[in-house]
C-alpha positions as CSV (number, residue, x, y, z in Angstrom):
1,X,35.2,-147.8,61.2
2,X,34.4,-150.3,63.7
3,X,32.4,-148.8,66.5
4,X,34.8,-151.1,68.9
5,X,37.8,-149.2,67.7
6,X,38.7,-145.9,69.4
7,X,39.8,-142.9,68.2
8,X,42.8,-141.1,68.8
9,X,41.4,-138.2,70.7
10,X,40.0,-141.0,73.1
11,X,42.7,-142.1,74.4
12,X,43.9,-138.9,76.2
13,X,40.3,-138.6,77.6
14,X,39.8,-139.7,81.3
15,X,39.2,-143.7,81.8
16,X,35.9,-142.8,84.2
17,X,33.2,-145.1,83.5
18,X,31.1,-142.4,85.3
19,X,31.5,-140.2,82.3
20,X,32.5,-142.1,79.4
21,X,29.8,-141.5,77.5
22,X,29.7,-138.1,78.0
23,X,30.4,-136.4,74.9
24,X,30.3,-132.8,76.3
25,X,32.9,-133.5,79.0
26,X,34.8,-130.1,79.3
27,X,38.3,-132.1,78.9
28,X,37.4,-133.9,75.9
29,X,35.9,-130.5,74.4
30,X,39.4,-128.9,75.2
31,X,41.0,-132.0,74.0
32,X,38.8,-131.7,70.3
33,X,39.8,-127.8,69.9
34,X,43.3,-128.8,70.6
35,X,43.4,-131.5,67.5
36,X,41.3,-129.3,65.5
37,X,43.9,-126.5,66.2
38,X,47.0,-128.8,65.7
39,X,44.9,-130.1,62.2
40,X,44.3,-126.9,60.9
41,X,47.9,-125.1,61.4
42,X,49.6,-128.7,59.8
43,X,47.0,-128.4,56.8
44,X,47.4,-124.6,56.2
45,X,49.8,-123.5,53.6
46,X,52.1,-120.2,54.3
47,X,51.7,-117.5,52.0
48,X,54.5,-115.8,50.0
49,X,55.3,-113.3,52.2
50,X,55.6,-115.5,54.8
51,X,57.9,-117.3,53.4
52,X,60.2,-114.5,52.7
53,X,60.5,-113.1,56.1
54,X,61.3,-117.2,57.0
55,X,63.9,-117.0,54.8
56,X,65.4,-113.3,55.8
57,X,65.1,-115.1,59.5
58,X,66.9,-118.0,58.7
59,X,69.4,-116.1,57.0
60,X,69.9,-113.6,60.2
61,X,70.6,-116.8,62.4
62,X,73.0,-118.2,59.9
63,X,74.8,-114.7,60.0
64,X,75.7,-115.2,64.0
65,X,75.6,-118.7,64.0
66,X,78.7,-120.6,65.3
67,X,81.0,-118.4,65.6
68,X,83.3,-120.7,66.9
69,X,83.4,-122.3,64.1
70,X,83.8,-119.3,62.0
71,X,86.8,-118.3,63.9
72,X,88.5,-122.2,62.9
73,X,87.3,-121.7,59.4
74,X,89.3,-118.6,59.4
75,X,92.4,-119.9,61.1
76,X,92.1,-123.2,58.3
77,X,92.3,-120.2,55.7
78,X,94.8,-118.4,57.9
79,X,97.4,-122.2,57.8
80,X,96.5,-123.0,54.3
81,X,97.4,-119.3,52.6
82,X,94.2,-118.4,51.2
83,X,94.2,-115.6,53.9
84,X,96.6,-113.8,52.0
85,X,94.1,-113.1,49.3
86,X,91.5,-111.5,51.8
87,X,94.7,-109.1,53.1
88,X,95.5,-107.7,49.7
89,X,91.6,-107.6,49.1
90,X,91.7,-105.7,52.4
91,X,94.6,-103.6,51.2
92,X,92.9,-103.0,48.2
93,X,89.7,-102.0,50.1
94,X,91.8,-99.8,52.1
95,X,93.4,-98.1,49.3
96,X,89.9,-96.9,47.8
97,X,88.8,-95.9,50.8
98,X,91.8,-93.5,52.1
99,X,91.4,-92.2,48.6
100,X,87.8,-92.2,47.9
101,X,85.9,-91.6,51.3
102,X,85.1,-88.3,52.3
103,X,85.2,-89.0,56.1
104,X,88.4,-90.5,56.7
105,X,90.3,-89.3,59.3
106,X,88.7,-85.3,59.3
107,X,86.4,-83.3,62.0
108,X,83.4,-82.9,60.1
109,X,82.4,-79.9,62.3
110,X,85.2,-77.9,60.2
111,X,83.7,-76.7,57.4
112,X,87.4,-76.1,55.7
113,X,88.5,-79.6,56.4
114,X,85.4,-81.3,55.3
115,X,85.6,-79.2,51.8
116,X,89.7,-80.0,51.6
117,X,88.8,-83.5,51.7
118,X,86.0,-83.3,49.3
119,X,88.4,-81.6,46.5
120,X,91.0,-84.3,47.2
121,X,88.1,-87.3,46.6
122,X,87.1,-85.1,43.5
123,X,90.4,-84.8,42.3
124,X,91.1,-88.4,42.3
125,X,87.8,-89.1,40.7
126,X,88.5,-86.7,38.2
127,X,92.4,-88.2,37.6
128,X,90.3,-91.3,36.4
129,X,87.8,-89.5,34.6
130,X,90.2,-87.7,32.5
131,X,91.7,-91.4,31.4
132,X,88.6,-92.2,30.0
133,X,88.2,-88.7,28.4
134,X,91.2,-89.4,26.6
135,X,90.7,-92.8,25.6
136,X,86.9,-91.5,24.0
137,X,89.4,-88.7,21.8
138,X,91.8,-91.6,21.1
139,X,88.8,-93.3,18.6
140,X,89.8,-93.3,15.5
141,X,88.2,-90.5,12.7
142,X,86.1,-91.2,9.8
143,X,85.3,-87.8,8.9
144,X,88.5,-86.2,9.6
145,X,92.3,-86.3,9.0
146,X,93.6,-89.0,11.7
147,X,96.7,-85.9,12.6
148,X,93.6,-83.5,13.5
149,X,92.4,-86.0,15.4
150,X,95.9,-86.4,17.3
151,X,95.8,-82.9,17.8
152,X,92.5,-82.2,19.2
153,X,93.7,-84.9,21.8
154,X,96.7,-83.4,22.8
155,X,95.0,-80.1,23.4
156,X,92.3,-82.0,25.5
157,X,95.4,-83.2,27.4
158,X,97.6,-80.0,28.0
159,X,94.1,-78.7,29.4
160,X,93.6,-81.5,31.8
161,X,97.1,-81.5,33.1
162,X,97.3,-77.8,33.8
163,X,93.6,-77.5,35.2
164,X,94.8,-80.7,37.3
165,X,97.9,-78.5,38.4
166,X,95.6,-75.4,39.1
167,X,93.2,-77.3,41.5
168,X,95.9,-79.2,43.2
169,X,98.2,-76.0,44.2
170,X,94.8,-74.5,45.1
171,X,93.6,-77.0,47.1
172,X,97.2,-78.0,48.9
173,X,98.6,-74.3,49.1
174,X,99.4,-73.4,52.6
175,X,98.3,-71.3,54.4
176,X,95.0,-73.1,53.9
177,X,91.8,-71.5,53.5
178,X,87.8,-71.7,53.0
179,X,87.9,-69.7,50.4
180,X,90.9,-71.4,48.9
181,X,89.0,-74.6,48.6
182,X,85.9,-73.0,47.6
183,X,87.7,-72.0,44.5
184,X,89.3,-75.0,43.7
185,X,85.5,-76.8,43.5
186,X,84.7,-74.4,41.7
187,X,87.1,-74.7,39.0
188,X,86.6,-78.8,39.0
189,X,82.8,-78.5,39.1
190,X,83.1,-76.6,35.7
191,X,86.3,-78.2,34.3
192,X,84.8,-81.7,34.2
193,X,81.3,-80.5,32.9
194,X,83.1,-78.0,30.3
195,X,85.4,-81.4,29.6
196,X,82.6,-83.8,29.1
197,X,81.2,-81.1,26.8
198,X,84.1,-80.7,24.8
199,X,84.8,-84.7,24.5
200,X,80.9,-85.2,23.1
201,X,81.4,-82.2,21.2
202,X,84.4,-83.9,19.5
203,X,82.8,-87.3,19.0
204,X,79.8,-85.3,17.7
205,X,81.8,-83.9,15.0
206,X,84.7,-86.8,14.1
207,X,82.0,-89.7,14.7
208,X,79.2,-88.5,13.9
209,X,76.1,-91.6,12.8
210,X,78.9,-93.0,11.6
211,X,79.2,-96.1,14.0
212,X,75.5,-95.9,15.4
213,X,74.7,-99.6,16.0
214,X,71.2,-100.6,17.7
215,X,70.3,-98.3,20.4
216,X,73.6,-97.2,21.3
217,X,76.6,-95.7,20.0
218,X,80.2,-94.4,20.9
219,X,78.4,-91.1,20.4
220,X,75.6,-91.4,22.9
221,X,78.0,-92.9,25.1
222,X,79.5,-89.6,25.5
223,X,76.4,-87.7,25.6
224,X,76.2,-89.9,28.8
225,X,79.5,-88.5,30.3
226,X,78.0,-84.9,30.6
227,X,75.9,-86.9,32.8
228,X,77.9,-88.7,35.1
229,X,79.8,-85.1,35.4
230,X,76.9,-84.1,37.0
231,X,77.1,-87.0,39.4
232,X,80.7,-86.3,40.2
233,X,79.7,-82.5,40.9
234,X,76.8,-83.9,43.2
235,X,79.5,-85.7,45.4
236,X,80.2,-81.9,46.6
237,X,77.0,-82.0,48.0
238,X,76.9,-78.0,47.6
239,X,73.5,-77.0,46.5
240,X,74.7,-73.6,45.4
241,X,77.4,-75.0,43.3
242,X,74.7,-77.3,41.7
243,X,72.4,-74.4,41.1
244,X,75.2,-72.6,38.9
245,X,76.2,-75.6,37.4
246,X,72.5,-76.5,36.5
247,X,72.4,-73.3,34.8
248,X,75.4,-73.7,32.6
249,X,73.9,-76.9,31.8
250,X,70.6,-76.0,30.6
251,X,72.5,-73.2,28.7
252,X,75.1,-75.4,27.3
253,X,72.8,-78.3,26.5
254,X,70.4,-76.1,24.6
255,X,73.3,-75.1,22.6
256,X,74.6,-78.0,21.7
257,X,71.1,-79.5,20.9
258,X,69.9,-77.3,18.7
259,X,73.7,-76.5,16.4
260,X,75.6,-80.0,17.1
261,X,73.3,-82.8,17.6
262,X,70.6,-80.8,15.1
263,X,72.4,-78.4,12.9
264,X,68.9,-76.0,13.5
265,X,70.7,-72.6,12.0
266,X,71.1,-74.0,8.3
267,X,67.6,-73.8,8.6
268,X,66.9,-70.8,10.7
269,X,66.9,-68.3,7.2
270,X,63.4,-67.8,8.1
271,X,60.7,-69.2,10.3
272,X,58.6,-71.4,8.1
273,X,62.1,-73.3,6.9
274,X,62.5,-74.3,10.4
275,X,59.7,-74.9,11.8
276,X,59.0,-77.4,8.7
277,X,62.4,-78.8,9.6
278,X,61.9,-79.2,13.3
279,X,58.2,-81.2,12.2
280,X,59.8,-83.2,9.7
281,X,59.2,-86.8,10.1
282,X,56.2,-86.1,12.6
283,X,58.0,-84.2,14.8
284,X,60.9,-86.7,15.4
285,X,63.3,-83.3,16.1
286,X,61.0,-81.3,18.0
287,X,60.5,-84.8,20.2
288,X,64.1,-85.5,20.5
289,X,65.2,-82.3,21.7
290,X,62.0,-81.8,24.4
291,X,62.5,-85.5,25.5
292,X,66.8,-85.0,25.8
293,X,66.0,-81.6,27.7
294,X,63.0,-82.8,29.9
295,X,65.0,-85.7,30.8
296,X,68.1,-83.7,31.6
297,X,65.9,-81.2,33.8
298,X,64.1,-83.8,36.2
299,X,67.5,-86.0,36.3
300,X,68.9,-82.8,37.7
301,X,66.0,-81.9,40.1
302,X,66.7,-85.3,41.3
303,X,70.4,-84.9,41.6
304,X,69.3,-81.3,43.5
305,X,66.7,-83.3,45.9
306,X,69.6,-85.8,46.5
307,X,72.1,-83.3,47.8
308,X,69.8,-81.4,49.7
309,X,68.4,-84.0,52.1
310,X,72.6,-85.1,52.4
311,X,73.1,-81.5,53.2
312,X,70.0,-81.6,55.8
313,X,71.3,-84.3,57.4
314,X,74.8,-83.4,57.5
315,X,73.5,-80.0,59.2
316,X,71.3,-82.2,61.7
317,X,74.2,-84.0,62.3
318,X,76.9,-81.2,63.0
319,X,73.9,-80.1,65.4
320,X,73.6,-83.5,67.1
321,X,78.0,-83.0,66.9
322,X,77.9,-80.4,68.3
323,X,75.5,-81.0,71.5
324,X,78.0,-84.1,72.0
325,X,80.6,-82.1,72.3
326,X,79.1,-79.7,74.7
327,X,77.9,-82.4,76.7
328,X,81.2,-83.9,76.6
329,X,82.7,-80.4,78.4
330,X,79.6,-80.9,80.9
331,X,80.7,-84.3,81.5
332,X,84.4,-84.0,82.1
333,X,83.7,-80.8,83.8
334,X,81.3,-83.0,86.1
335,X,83.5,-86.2,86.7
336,X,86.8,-83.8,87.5
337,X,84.5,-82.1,90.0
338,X,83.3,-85.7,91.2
339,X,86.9,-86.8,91.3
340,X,88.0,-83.6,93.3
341,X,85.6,-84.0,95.8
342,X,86.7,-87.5,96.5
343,X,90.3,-86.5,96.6
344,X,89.4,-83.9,99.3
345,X,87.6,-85.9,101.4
346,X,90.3,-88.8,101.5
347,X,92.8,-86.4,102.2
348,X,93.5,-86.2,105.8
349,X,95.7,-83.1,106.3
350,X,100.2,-84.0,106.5
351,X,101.6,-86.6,105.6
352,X,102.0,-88.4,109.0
353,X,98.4,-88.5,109.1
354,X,98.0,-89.8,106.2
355,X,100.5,-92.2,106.7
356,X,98.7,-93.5,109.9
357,X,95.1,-93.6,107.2
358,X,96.7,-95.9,105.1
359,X,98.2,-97.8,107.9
360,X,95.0,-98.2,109.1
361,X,93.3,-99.4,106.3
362,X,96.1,-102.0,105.4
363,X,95.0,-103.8,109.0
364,X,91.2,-103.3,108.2
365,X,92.0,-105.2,105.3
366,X,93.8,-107.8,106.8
367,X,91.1,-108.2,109.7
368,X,88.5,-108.2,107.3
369,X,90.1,-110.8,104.8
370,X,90.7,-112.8,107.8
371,X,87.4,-112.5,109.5
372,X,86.1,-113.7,106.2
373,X,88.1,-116.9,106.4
374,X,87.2,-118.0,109.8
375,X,83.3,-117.4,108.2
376,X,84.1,-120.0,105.6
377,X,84.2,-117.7,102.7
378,X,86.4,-118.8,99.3
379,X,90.1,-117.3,99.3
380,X,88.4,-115.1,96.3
381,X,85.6,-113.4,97.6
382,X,88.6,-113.2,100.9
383,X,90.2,-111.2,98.2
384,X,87.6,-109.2,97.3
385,X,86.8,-108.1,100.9
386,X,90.5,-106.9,100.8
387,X,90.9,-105.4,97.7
388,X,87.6,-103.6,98.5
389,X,89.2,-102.6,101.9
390,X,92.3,-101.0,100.0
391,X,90.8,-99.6,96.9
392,X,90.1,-96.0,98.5
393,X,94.1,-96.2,99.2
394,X,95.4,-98.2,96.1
395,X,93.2,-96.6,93.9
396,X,93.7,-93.0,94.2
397,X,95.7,-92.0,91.7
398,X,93.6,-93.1,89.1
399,X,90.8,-90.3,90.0
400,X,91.8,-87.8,87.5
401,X,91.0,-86.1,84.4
402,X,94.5,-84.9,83.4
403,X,94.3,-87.3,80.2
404,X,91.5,-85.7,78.5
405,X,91.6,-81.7,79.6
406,X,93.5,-80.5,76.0
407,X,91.1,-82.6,73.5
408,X,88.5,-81.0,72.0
409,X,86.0,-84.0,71.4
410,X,86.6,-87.2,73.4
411,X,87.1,-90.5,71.3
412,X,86.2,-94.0,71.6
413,X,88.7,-95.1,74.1
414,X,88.4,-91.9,76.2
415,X,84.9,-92.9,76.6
416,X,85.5,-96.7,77.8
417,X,88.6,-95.2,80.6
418,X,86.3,-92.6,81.8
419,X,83.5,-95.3,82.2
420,X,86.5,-97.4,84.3
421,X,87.4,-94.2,86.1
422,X,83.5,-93.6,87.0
423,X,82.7,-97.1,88.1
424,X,86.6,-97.1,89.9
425,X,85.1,-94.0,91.7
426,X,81.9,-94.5,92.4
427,X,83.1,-97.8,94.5
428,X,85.7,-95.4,96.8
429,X,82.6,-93.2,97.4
430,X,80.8,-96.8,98.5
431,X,83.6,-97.8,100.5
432,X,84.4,-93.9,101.8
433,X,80.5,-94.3,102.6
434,X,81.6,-97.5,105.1
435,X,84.2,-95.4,106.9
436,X,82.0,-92.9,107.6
437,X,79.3,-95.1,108.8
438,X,81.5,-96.9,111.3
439,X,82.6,-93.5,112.3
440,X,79.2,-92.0,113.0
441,X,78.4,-95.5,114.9
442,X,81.8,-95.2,117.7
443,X,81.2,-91.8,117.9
444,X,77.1,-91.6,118.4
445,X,77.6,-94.7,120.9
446,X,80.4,-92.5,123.2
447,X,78.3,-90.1,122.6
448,X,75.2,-91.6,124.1
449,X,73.2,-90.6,121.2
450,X,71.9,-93.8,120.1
451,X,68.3,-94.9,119.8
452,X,66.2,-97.7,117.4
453,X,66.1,-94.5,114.5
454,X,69.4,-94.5,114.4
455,X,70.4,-98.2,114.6
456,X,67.7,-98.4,111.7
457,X,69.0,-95.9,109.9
458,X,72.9,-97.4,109.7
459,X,71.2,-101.0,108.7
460,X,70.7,-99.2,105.9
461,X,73.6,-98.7,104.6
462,X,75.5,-101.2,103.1
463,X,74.3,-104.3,105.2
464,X,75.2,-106.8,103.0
465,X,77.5,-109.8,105.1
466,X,80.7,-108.4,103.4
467,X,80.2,-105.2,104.0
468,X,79.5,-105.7,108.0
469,X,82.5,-107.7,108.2
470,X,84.4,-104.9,107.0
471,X,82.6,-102.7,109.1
472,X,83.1,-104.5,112.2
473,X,86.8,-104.5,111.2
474,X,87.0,-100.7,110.9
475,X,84.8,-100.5,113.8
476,X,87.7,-102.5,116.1
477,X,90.2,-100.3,114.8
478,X,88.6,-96.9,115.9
479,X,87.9,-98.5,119.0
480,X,91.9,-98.8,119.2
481,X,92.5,-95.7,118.0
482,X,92.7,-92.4,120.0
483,X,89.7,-89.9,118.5
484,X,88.7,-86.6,119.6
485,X,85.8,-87.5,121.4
486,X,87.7,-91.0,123.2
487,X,90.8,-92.4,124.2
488,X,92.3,-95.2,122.7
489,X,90.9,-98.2,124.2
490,X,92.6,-102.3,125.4
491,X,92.0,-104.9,123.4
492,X,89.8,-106.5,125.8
493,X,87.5,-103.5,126.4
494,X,87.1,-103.4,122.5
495,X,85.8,-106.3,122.5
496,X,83.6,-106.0,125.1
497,X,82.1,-103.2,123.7
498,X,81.8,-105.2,120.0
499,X,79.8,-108.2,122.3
500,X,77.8,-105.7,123.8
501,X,77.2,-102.7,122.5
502,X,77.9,-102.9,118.8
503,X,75.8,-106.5,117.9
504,X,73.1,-104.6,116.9
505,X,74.5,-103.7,113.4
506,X,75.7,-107.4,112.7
507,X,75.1,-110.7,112.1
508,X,75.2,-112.6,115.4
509,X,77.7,-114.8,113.5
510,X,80.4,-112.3,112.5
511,X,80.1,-110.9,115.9
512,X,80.7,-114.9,117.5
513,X,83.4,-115.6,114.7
514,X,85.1,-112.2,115.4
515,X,84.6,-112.5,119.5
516,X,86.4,-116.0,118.7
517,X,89.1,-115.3,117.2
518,X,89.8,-112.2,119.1
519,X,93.9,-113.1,120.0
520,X,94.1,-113.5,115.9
521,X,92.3,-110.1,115.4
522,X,94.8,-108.4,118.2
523,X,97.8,-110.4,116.6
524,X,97.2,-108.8,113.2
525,X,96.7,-105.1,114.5
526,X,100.0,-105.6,116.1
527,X,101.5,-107.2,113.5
528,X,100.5,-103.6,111.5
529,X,100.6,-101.2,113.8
């Protein structure tokens, strides 16, 4: 390159002809480690795993992106009648899951409920299974007479409908009872186990190797049922029912390895017979059955692991239920208490006085709104100065627990009112908290008890603009107002005393807009008196 020519990186470097040839210069150094920096991060390739949390990322933002646009899409599908498909889908989704999930619409903390609703799930799981049970002893014979066949089938039948009958009257009979619904998991823990026996048993016998094909058959198929039985009697989530049942199965399966799937007692006349028998073939038997019972024994530790840490959690989470719910009691118990301490301190004694209170705070309101006005405040924060005036009156009733004393837990929505009921309260206390203040400041200035601690100490609370002009409101009223400690005072004199005594607590200008419009001020309290 011609010397003449400049590089890039020169031409962000300073034009000082004192310097220019100063390779060193600490701007052009910064200037070289920022190109080198910018070079190296555009020439280095991302790794795989980089890639894939870039593509989990993008796919997040996609997942909340536009929802705007999402809710048009869904209104296009809502005008054109494709929605109709994703309500019967949602109907259909529905359907499985009022009859399939196990937590739909029960208190989990009762342990008879949660099991009711278990044998229900089970018993619809079963209704199925037993469909395919029968369609397995519906395949046709090769070995047999097609009328045994038919016969077998019907037996298999009469004992599903009648165990079905059994577990249903058990599980719905009233009056309802643990022990009740104990029983009937029982008897369909065992029935569908003792059933998928009996359907292999049958294929083992009519079928045979008859249609083996590759490395499956109709045969092995069923040997896979006793399996999924297992799974079904997993859903209970019982480890003691799975201990028994494990037991059976080891029992059961032993049996049925060693006289149906290997007829071992033709050859169990004597020991040497046998044991040539079982190492025929280099020990093809001897492999089979170990490998069919090994597998069987860890797929059932597995299956025991499995419903152990659900019953672990289930437990940790009755606990965690449970401290909710005795935190909820604390909680109510706490706001009602809350709640009744503000009722009792708005409460003024009969009704005349009260009355008068509410009286009074309608003109506070008005003065304050209007107070607000002449300061040049919007008509809504005027609003909110009087609403905020009113809300220890218009508010009241609200403070109450009545809605939630007879329910055991609280729900969603009693949650979200007694957060509104909270926040409604804790703004009376705030605006109970104003009365009092302007109280304490009439009363400590008849009194003569005023010094800079105090003055400092009632800037403190609540000084914001609004609140003052509230304050100076209520503050005009009690001046008014005949107390125990004063007589009820002109209008002139209350003013007076508001120019001169009271300025301390205010902004000079809501003392000047208030001494201003003092005829406006008296022609409200009139108006409301």
């Amino acid at each position: 390159m011609d010397n003449r020519e400049k590089t890039l990186d020169e031409f962000f470097r300073k034009n000082d002809s004192k310097k220019r040839g100063d390779i060193n210069d600490l701007g052009s150094k910064k200037i070289d480690d920022y190109f080198n920096k910018v070079s190296q991060g555009k020439s280095r390739k991302k790794g795989f795993i980089e890639k894939l949390v870039d593509f989990f990322k993008i796919t997040s933002f996609k997942n909340k992106f536009d929802e705007n646009k999402v809710a048009v899409n869904a209104k296009h599908l809502e005008v054109s009648g494709i929605a109709k498909k994703s309500k019967l889908g949602n109907k259909i989704s529905d359907f499985f899951t009022k009859r399939f999930s196990f937590e739909a619409g029960i208190d989990i903390l009762d342990e008879k409920q949660v099991l009711y609703r278990k044998n229900r799930v089970i018993r619809n799981i079963i209704f199925i299974t037993n469909i395919v049970f029968l369609l397995f002893t519906l395949i046709g014979s090769s070995g047999l007479n097609r009328n045994v066949n038919l016969i077998v089938t019907f037996v298999i039948f009469l004992v599903m409908f009648f165990t079905g009958k059994t577990v249903k009257k058990i599980n719905m009979e009233q009056p309802m009872t643990l022990q009740k619904q104990q029983m009937a998991e029982y008897i369909s823990g065992i029935y569908i186990l003792m059933m998928a026996v009996t359907v292999y048993i049958k294929l083992r016998l009519t079928l045979g190797d008859s249609l083996e094909g590759g490395f499956f058959s109709i045969t092995q198929a069923g040997y896979s049922l006793i399996y999924f039985a297992l799974v079904v009697i997993a859903l209970y989530q019982d480890p003691k029912l799975l201990n028994v049942v494990f037991k059976v199965t080891i029992i059961v399966m032993t049996i049925i390895h060693v006289i149906i799937l290997y007829p071992l007692y033709i050859y169990a006349d004597n020991f040497t017979n046998l044991w040539n028998f079982l190492i025929s073939n280099n020990g093809a038997v001897l492999i089979d059955i170990f490998l069919r019972t090994l597998v069987l024994a860890i797929f059932m530790i597995g299956l025991y692991s499995t419903v152990k840490i659900s019953e672990d959690i289930n437990n940790k989470r009755k606990q965690e239920l449970l401290k909710r719910q005795a935190m909820e009691k604390d909680f109510k118990a706490v706001v009602s208490d809350v709640f009744d301490v503000i009722t009792v301190y708005k409460q003024r004694g009969e009704d005349k006085i009260e009355k008068n209170f509410a009286k009074a705070a309608k003109r506070v309101a008005e003065m304050a709104a209007k107070l607000g006005n002449f300061l040049g405040y919007s008509s809504k924060l005027c609003q909110e100065i009087y609403d905020y005036s009113l809300i220890h009156i218009n508010k009241r009733e609200i403070l109450n627990t009545d809605d939630f004393e007879g329910k055991d837990h609280l729900e969603e929505s009693d949650y979200h009112r007694i957060r509104e009921k909270t926040i409604i309260g804790s703004v009376i206390i705030k605006r109970l908290q104003l009365d009092k203040k302007a109280e304490d400041i009439v009363r400590a200035h008849f009194e003569k008890t005023v010094n800079q601690d105090f003055i400092k100490e009632m800037n403190g609370i609540q000084n914001n603009r609004e609140s003052q002009v509230i304050l100076l409101s209520h503050i005009y009223e009690i001046l008014r107002q005949q107390r125990n400690y004063k007589h009820e005072l002109k209008h002139q004199r209350a003013i007076d005393l508001i120019r001169l005594e009271f300025y301390p607590y205010f902004d000079p200008q809501i003392v000047d807009r208030f001494v201003k419009y003092a005829d406006d001020f008296e022609s409200i309290y009139y108006h409301f008196a």
